[in-house]
C-alpha positions as CSV (number, residue, x, y, z in Angstrom):
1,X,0.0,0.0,0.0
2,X,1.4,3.1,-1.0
3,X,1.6,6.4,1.1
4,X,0.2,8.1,-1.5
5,X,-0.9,8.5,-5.0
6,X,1.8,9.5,-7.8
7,X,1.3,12.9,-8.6
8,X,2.1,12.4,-13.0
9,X,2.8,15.3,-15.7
10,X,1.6,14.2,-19.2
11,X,3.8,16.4,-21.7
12,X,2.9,15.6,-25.6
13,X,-0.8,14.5,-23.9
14,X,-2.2,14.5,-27.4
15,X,0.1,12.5,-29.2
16,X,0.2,8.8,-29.2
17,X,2.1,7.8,-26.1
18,X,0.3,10.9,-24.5
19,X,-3.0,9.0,-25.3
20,X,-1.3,5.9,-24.3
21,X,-0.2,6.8,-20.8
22,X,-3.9,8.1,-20.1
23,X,-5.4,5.2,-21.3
24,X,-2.7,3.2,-18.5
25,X,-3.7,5.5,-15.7
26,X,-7.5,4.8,-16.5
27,X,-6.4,0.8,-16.4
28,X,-5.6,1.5,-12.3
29,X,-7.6,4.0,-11.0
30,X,-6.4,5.8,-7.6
31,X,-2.9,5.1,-8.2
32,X,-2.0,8.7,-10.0
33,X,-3.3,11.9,-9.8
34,X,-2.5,14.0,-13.3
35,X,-1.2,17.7,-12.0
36,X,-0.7,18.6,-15.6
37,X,-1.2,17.9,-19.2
38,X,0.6,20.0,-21.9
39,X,0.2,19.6,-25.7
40,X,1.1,21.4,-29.0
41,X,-2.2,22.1,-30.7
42,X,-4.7,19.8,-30.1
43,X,-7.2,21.7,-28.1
44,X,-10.4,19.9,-28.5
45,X,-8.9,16.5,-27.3
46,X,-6.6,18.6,-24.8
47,X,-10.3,19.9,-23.5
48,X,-12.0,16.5,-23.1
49,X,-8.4,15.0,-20.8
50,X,-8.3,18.1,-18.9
51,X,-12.1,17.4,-18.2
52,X,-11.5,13.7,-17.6
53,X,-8.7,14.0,-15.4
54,X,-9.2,17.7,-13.6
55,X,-5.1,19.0,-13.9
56,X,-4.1,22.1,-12.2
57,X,-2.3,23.3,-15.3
58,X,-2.6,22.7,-18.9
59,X,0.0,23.9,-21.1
60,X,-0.2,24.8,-24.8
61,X,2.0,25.6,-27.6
62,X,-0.4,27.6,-29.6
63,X,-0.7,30.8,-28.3
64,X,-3.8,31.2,-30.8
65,X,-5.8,28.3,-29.1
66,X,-5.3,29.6,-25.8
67,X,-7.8,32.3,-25.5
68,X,-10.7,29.6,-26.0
69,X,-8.6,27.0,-23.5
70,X,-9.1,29.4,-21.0
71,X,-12.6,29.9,-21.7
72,X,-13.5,26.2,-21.7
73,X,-11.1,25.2,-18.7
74,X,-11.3,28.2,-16.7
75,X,-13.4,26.0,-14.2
76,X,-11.1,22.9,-14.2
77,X,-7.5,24.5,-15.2
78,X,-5.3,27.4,-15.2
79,X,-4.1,27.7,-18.8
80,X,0.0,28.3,-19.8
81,X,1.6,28.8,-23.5
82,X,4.9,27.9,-24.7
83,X,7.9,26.1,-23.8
84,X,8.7,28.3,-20.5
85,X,5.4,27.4,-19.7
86,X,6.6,23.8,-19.7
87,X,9.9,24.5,-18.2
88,X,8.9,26.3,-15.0
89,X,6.0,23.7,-14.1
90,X,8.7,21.3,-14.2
91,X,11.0,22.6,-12.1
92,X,8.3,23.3,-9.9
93,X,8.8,19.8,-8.4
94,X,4.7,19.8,-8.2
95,X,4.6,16.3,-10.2
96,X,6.5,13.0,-9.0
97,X,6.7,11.8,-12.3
98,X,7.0,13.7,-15.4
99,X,6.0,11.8,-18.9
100,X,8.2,13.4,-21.5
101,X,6.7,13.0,-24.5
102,X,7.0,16.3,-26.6
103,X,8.4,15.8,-29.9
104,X,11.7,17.3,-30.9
105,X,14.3,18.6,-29.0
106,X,12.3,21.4,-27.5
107,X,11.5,18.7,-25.0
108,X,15.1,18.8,-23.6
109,X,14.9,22.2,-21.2
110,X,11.8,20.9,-19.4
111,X,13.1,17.3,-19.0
112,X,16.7,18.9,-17.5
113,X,14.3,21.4,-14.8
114,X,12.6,18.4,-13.5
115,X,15.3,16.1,-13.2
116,X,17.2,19.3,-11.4
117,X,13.6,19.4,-9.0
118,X,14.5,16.2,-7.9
119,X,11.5,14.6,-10.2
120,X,11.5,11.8,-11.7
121,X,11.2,11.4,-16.2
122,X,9.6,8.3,-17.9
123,X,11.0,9.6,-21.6
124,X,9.8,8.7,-24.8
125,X,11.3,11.6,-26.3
126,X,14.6,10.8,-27.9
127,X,15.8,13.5,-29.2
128,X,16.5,14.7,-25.6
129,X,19.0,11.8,-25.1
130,X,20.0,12.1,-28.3
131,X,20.8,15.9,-28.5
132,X,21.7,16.4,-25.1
133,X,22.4,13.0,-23.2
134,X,25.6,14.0,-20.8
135,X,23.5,17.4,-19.4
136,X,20.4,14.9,-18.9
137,X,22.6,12.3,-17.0
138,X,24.1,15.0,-15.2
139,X,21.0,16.5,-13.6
140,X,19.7,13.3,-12.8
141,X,22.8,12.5,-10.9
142,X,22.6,16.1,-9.2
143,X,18.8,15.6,-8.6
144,X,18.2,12.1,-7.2
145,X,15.6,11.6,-10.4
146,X,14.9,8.9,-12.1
147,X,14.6,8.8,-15.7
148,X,13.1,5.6,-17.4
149,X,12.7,4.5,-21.1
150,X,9.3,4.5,-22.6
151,X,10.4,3.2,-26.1
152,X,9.3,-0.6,-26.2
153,X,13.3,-1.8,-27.0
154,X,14.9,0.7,-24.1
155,X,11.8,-0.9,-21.8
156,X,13.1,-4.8,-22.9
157,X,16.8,-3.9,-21.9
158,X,15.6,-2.1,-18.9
159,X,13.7,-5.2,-17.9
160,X,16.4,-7.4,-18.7
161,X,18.9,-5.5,-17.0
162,X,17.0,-4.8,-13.5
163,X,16.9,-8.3,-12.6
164,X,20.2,-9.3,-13.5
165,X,22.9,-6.8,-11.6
166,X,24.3,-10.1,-10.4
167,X,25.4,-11.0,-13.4
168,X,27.4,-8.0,-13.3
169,X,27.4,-5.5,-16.8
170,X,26.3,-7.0,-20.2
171,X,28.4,-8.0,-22.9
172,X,25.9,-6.9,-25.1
173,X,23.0,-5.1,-25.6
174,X,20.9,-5.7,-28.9
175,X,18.2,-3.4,-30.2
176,X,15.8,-5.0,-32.4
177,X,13.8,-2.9,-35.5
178,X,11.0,-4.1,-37.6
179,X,13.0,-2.7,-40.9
180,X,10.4,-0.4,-41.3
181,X,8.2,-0.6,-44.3
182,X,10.8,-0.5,-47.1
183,X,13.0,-3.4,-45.9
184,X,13.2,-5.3,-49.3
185,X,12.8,-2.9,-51.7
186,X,15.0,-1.7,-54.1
187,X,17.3,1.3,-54.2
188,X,15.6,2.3,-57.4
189,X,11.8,1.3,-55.5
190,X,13.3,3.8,-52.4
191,X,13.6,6.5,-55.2
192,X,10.0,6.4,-55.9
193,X,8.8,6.5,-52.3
194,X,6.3,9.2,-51.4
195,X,5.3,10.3,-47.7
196,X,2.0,8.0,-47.9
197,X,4.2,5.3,-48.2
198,X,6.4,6.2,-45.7
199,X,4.6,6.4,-42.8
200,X,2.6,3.1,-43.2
201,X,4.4,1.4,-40.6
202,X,4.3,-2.3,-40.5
203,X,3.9,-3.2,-36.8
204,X,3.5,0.2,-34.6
205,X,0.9,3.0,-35.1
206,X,3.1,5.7,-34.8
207,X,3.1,10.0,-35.5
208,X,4.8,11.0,-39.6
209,X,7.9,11.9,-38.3
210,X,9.2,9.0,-35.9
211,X,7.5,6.4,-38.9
212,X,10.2,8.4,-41.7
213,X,12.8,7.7,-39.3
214,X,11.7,4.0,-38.9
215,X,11.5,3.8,-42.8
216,X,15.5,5.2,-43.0
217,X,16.7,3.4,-39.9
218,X,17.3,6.5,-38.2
219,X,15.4,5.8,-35.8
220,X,17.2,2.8,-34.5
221,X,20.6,5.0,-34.8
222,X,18.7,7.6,-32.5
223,X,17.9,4.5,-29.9
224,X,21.5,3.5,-29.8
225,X,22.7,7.1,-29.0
226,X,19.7,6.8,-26.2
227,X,20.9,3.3,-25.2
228,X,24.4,4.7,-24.7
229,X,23.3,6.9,-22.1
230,X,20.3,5.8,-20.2
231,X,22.5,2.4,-19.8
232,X,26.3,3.5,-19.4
233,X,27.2,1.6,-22.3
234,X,30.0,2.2,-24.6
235,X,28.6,1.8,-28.4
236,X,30.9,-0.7,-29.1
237,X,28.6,-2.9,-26.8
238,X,25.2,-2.1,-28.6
239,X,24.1,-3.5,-32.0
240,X,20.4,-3.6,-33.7
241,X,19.2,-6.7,-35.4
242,X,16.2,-6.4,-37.7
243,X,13.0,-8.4,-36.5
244,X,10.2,-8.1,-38.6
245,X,7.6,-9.4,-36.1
246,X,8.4,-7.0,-33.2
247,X,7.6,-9.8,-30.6
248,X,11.4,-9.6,-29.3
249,X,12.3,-6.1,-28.3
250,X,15.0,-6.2,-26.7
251,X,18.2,-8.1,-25.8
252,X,20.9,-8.1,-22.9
253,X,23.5,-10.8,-23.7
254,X,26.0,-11.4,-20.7
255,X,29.5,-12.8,-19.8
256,X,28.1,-16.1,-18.8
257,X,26.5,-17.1,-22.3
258,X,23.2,-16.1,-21.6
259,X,20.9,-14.2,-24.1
260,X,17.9,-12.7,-22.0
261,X,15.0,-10.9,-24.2
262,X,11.6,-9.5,-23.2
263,X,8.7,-10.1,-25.8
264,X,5.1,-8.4,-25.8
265,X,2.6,-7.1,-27.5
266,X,3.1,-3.9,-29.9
267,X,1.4,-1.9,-27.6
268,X,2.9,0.8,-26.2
269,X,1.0,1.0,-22.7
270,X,3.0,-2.2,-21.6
271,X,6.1,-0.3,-21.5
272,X,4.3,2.3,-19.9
273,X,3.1,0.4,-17.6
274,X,6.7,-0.9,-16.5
275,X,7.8,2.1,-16.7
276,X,4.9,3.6,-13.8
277,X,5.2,0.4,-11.4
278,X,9.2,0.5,-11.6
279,X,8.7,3.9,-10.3
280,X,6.1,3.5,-7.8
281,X,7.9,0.1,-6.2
282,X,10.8,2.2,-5.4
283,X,10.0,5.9,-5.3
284,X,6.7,5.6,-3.6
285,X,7.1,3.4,-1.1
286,X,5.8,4.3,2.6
287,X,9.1,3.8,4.5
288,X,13.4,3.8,2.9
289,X,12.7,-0.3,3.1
290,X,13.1,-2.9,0.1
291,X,11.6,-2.6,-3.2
292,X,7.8,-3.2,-2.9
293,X,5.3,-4.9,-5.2
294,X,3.6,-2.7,-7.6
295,X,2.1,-4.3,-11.0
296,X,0.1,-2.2,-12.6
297,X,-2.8,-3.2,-15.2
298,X,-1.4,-2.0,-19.0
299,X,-5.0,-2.5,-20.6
300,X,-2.8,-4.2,-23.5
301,X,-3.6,-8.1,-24.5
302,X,-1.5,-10.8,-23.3
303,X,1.4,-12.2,-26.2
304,X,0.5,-15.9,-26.9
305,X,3.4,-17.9,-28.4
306,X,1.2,-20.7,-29.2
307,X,-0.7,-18.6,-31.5
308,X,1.9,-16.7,-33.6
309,X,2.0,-18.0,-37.0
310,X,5.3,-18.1,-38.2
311,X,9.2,-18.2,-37.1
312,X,10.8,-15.6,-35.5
313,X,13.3,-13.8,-37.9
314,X,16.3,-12.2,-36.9
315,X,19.2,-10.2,-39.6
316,X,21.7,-8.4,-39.8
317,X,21.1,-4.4,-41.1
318,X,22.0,-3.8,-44.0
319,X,24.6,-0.6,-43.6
320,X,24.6,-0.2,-47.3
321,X,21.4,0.4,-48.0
322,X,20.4,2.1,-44.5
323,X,23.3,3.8,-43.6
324,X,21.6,6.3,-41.3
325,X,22.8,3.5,-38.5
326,X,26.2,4.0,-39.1
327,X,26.2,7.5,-39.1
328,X,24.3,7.6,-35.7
329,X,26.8,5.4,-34.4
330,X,29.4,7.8,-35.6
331,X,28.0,10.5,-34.0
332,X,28.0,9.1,-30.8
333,X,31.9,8.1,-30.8
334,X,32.5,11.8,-32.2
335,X,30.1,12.9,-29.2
336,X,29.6,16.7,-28.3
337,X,28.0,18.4,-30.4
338,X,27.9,15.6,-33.2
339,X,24.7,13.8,-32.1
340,X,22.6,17.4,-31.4
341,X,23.9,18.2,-35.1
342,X,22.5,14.7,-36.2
343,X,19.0,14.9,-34.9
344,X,18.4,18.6,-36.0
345,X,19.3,17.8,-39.6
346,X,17.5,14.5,-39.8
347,X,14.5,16.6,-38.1
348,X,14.5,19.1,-40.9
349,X,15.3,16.9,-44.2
350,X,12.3,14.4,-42.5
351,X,9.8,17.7,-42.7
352,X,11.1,18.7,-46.1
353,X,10.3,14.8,-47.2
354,X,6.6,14.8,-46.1
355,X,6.1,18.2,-47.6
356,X,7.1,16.2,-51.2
357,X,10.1,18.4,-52.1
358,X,13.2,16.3,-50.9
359,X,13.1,12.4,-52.5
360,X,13.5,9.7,-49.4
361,X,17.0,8.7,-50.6
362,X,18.0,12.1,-49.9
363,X,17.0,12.1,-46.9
364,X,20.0,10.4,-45.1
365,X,22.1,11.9,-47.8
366,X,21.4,15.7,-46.4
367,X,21.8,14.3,-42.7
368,X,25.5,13.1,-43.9
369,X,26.8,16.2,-45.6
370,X,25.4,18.2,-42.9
371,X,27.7,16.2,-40.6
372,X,30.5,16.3,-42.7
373,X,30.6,20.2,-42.7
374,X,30.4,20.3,-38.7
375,X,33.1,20.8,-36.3
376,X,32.4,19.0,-33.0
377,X,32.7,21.0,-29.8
378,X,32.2,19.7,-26.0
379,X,28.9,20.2,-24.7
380,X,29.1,22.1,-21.5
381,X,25.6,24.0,-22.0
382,X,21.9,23.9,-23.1
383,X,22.9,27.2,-24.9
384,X,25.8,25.2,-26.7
385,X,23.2,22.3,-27.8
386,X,20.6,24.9,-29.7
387,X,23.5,26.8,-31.3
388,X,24.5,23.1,-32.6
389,X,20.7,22.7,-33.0
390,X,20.3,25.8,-34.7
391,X,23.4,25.8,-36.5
392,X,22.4,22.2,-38.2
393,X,19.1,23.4,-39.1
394,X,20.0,26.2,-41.4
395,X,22.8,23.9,-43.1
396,X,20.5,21.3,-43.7
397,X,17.5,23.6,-44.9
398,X,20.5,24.8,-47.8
399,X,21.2,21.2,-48.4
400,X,17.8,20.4,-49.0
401,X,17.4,23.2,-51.4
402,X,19.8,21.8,-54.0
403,X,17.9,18.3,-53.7
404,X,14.2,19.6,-54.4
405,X,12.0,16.6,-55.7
């Protein structure tokens, strides 16, 4: 029995894992209490959670739709705009547990305030590892936080690890991908590849921009940079095998010979789910004892192996024809500045993809030349990750230009 119910922050409410983590919370009711629920623009679903759930504070983006969030809330909510907005609630230590999922790396200032408060941060947002992993680490060091993966493969390496300090540190951990929808077509096929295509994703149900990156591989290169810091691990000890039926999501392979992996559903609420009850079996317990019990409900069906059609399938990536891995990979042994610069041009030649005027191909191509033009600094600073930030933005926006569709 707890001493009391976890106070939770929903940042990127709207989005899918937003929607997902609400959808947990309704699976155990009692267990949280939602101080504050922040989104970028959409205000009529924003309305009907901040009705459901009764936060203190909801926070928007769009300073245009805050006039009639006031109106409608002004009963249930004080309404805030912008990302101070997001920053100063989260540093104002009101919330236990702060769910960080706020796309881009504008989610990286309030993610450092709360950790610095001494909260907690279940992230699903990866560009704040990505772009600023060492400051992250840092302030959860200074602050006592905890900061726990949402993403279903840093959840299955989380799980596998938790359980297994006796084993001592891994020899390996392996990241598993689905390859994405393109995985066995042609380099001439990925030529004619429009955004409709793109963000059909095989297994998850996932927002334009993080399906692109599935489609290119980025996305798995972004996990590894995450995996590097949320786990201490050197990325010499980290590899990504594709596995088209997204059952296994993870593996932790040890000194001993073992190979441990976690397998579920593709539903995001069970890593959710992990995420909330690791937290509340040892932040919330009533006295400084052992780790309690705490299993929360995910809402999610049950994986039955009996019942899969099929083998499991496990290969190799193929660096040739999804390179974005290999750069990511780079960018992490460069370190500094190299991994901010990474994620901000990827962000941009993604956008100028689903708008039609840069072909997929190019996409990874821009990200590369961007990379190549950048001389990597230390990162002391926030202020020295957006001048990275900013500075890979405006290179890849001129890159993009000379590779119109």
């Amino acid at each position: 029995m707890f001493a009391h119910p976890c106070h939770i922050a929903v940042y990127g409410s709207t989005g899918s894992i937003g929607r997902s983590t609400l959808d947990v919370l309704r699976a155990n009711p009692g267990k949280f209490v939602v101080k504050a629920l922040a989104a970028r623009s959409n205000l009529s679903l924003l309305v009907e959670q901040a009705k459901e759930f009764m936060p203190e504070v909801v926070i928007l983006s769009d300073e245009s739709k805050a006039k009639e969030a006031r109106e409608r809330l002004s009963e249930i909510s004080r309404v805030e705009v912008g990302e101070l907005a997001l920053k100063e609630y989260a540093s104002s230590g009101n919330a236990h547990l702060l769910i960080a999922a706020v796309v881009g790396a504008c989610g990286l200032p309030s993610v450092i305030a709360a950790l610095n408060a001494g909260s907690s941060v279940a992230l699903a947002n990866k560009e704040t590892l990505v772009a600023g992993g060492d400051l992250v680490m840092r302030a959860a060091a200074k602050g006592g936080g905890q900061i726990l993966p949402l993403d279903s493969e840093h959840s299955s390496i989380f799980q596998c690890l938790i359980g297994n300090r006796f084993r001592g540190d891994p020899k390996q951990i392996i990241l598993t991908a689905s390859g994405g929808p393109f995985l066995k077509k042609s380099f001439e096929e990925l030529r004619r590849v429009k955004p409709e295509d793109a963000i059909k994703h095989p297994t998850w149900s996932m927002g334009a921009k993080i399906s692109v990156d599935s489609a290119t591989m980025m996305n798995k290169g972004l996990e590894l940079i995450e995996a590097a810091h949320l786990f201490q691990v050197e990325a010499g000890r980290i590899d990504a095998l594709i596995h088209p039926q997204s059952l296994v999501h993870g593996l932790v392979e040890y000194g001993d010979g073992t190979l441990l992996a976690a397998l579920f559903q593709a539903d995001m609420r069970i890593p959710i789910a992990v995420a909330l009850s690791y937290f509340m079996a040892t932040k919330l317990r009533p006295s400084q004892g052992a780790m309690c019990s705490c299993s929360l409900k995910s809402g999610a069906s049950f994986l039955d192996l009996a019942k899969q059609s099929g083998a499991l399938e496990f290969s190799e990536i193929d660096l040739v024809r999804f390179p974005a891995f290999s750069l990511a990979r780079n960018a992490l042994l460069a370190g500094g500045t190299a991994p901010a610069v990474l994620n901000a041009a990827n962000e941009v030649a993604v956008e100028q993809f689903l708008c039609g005027r840069l072909p997929f191909v190019d996409i990874v191509s821009v990200v590369e030349e961007v990379l190549d033009r950048h001389q990597v600094s230390a990162l002391t600073d926030l202020e020295g990750v957006f001048e990275a930030d900013l500075w890979a933005r405006e290179e890849a926006t001129m890159c993009c230009r000379g590779r119109c569709a």
